[in-house]
C-alpha positions as CSV (number, residue, x, y, z in Angstrom):
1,X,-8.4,-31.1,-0.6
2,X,-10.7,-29.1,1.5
3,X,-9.3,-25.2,3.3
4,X,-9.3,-25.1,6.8
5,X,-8.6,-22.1,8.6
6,X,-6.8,-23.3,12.0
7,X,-5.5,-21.0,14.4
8,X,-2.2,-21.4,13.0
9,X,-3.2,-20.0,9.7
10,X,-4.7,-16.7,12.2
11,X,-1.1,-16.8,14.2
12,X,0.8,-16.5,10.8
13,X,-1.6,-14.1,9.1
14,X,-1.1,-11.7,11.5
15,X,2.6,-12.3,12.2
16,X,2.8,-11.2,8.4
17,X,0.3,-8.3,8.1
18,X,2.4,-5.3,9.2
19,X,5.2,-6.8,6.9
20,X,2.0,-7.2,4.0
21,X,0.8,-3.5,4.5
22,X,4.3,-1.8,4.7
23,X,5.4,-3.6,1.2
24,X,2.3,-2.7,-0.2
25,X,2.0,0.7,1.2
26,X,5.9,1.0,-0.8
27,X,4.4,-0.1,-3.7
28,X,1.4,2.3,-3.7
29,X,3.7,5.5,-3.2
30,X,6.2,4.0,-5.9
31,X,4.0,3.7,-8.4
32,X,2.3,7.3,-8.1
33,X,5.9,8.8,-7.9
34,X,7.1,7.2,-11.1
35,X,3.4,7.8,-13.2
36,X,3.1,11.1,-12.0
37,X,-0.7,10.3,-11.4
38,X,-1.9,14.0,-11.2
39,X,-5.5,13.1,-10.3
40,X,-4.2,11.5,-7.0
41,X,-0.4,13.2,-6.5
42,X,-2.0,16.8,-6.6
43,X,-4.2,16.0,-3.1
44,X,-0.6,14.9,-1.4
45,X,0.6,17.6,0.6
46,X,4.1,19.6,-0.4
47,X,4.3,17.1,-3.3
48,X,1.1,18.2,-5.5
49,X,1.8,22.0,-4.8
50,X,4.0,20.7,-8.4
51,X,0.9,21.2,-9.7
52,X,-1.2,24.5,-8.8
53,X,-1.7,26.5,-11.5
């Protein structure tokens, strides 16, 4: 079975992209509000002012 990238594999891909980077952008911002990642959170602005000592 050999992978061939045709130009309806390109028309596809980027159909789905901005679909790929919002969900994933979601997931990003999800996952550093329920970890409370303080090395990352405290450079976000308005949210890491939670964190100035």
């Amino acid at each position: 079975m050999s992978l061939r990238i045709t130009r309806k594999n390109i028309e596809l891909a980027s159909k789905w992209t901005p679909s790929i980077v919002t969900y994933g952008t979601g997931a990003w911002l999800s996952l550093l509000y329920f970890t409370d990642w303080k090395a990352v959170v405290r450079y976000i602005p308005f949210y890491g002012s939670k964190f100035q000592e």
